[in-house]
N, C-alpha and C positions, 0 to 999 in steps of 0.2 A: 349472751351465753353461747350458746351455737353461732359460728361467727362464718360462714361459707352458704350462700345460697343457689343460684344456679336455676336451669332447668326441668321441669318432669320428665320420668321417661318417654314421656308422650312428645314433648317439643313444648309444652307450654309452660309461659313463665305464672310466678306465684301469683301475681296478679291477675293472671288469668283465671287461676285453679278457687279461689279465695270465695267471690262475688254469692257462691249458693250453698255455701256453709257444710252442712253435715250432719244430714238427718239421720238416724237411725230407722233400720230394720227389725222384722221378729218380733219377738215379745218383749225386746227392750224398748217397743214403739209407744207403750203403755203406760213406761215411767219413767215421771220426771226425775228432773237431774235434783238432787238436796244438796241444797244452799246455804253454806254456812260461813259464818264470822265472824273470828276471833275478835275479842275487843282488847285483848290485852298481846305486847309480844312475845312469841312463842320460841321457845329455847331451837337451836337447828337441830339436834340431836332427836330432841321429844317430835318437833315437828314429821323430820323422818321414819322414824317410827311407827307413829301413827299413820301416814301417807301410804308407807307399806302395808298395815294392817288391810286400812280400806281398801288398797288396791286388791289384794289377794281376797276378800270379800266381795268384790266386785268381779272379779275373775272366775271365782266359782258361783257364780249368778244367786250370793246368798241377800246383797244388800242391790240399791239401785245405783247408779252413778250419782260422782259425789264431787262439788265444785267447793273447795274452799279458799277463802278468802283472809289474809293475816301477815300481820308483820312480824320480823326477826329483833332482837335487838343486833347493834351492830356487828357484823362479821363480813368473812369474804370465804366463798365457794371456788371450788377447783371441779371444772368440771374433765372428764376422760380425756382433750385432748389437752391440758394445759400444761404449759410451758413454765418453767421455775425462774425462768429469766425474766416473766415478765409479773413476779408477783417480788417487787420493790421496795415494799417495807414489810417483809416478815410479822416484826415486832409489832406494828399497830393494833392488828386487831387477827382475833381468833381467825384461824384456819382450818376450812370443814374440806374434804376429799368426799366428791357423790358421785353419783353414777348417770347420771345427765351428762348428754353430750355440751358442747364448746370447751371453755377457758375459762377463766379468774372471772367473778363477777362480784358485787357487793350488794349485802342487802342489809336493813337496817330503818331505825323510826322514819315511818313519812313516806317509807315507799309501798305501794300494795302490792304485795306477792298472793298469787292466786292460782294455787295446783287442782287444775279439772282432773278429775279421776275419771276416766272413759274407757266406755267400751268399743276400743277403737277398729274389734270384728265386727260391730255390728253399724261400724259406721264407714264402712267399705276398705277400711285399713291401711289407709293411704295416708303414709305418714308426712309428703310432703303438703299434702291437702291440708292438713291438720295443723301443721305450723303456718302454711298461709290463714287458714282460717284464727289461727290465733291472734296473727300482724295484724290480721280485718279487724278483729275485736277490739283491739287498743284502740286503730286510728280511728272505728264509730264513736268509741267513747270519747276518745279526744276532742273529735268536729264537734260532739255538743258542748266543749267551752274555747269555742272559736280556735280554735289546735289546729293544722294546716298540718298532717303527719302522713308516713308515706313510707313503703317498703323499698330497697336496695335490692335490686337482685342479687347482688354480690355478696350482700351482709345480710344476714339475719338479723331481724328484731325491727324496732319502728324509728325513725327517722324524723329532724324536721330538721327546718332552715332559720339559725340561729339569726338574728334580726342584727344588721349592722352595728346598732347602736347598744348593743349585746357584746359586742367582739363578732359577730358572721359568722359563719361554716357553715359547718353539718354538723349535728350532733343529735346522739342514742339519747332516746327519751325511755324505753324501755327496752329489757330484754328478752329472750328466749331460750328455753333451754328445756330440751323433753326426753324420758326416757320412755321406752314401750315394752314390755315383759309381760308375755302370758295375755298379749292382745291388748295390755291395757295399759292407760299413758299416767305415767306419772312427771311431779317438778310440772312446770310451765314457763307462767308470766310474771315481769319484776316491771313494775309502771312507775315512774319517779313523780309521786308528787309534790311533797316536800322533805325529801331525806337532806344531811347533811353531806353537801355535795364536795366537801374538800378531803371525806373518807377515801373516794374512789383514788387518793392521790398512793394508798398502798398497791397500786394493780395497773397493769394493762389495761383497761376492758377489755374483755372479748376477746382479746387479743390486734384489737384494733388500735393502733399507735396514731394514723394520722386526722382522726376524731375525736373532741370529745363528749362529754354527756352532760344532758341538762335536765330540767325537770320543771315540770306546772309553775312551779311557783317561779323559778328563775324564768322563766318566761313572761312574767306579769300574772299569772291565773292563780290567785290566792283561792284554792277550790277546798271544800273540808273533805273528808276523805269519805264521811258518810254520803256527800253529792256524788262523786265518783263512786261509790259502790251502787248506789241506785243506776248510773247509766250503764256500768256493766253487767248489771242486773238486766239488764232492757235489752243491750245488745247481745251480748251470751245468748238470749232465747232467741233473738230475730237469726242467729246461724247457727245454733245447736240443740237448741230446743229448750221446750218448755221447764223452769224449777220448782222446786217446793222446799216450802222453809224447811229447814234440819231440825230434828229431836234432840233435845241433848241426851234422851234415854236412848237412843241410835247409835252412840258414839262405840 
């Protein structure tokens, strides 16, 4: 999603900023984040929607922070900076325009997409912090099904090293892409763990030309998606703190 990474103002790289995650202050110190996930995929339009709602609920300190978890049927996002030259086949599939930074990304069955709704005042508001903290998140979840993943300075989102016997490179195993409004983060994380990976053929990624992308499964890790939600379950609280399951009479 967000495809440019870089330094903090401070001089340190993401890597640096990443390791101690992102506690909350005040009275948000009290409550957990709700955890929730969809079992079925969610339209982008309705998804957005609701994404807004919770946030501006969460912005006027009516509801707690709110992590959801869920897939899209298939489509492709334009994020603020995307370029029309590098979205290739029009025709394939639906085209959504948001408001999250990067470019062209795809989401779709088999991938977890997962918008933490954050109170990112009260979690010192440091928005490069927060996207390292999210690269951290993938690549913990990754290491528990032996995943060797790893952040670019230069590129946003998570990385591995594609196995010779694979075709080699580099390639995006997951993306990024965050907005922040009124303190508080909307959009996130797109993790590939078995999506249909010949979609991504209508787009750039990212706007990245000389990578491409891979996912769990084309790496050898036939993982189910509910394994992977338990270890993002695990990691999410070891850097952002503690969840509690969602109400559906909360919604």
């Amino acid at each position: 999603m967000v495809d440019r990474g870089g330094r903090h103002e401070d001089g340190r790289t993401r890597d640096e900023l990443a390791p101690s995650g992102m506690a909350r202050g005040g009275p948000w110190r009290e409550w957990p984040v709700a955890w929730e996930v969809s079992s079925a995929p969610v339209p982008y339009p309705r998804a957005m929607e609701r994404m807004d709602a919770l946030a501006a609920a969460v912005a006027r300190g009516e509801r707690p922070e709110h992590a959801w978890l869920l897939e899209h049927p298939p489509l492709i996002t334009a994020g603020t900076s995307a370029r029309e030259a590098d979205l290739l086949r029009p025709d394939l599939l639906p085209v959504f325009r948001t408001g999250r930074g990067g470019q062209f990304t795809y989401h779709g069955p088999g991938q977890r997409v997962a918008y933490p709704i954050l109170n990112l005042r009260a979690r010192g508001r440091d928005v490069r912090r927060y996207v390292a903290t999210l690269e951290q998140w993938i690549i913990d979840t990754l290491a528990d099904f032996g995943i060797s993943a790893r952040r670019e300075e230069r590129l946003v989102g998570v990385w591995v090293d594609v196995p010779a016997r694979l075709g080699g490179g580099m390639a995006k195993i997951a993306a990024i892409g965050v907005r922040v409004s009124r303190g508080v983060t909307r959009h996130g994380v797109a993790l590939n763990v078995d999506p249909d990976l010949s979609h991504y053929a209508a787009i750039v990624p990212c706007g990245v030309r000389e990578h491409g992308v891979t996912s769990m499964r084309a790496l050898g890790v036939a993982a189910d998606m509910a394994a992977v939600d338990a270890a993002l379950r695990r990691h999410f609280e070891a850097l952002l703190g503690p969840t509690m399951p969602f109400a559906a009479d909360e919604a």
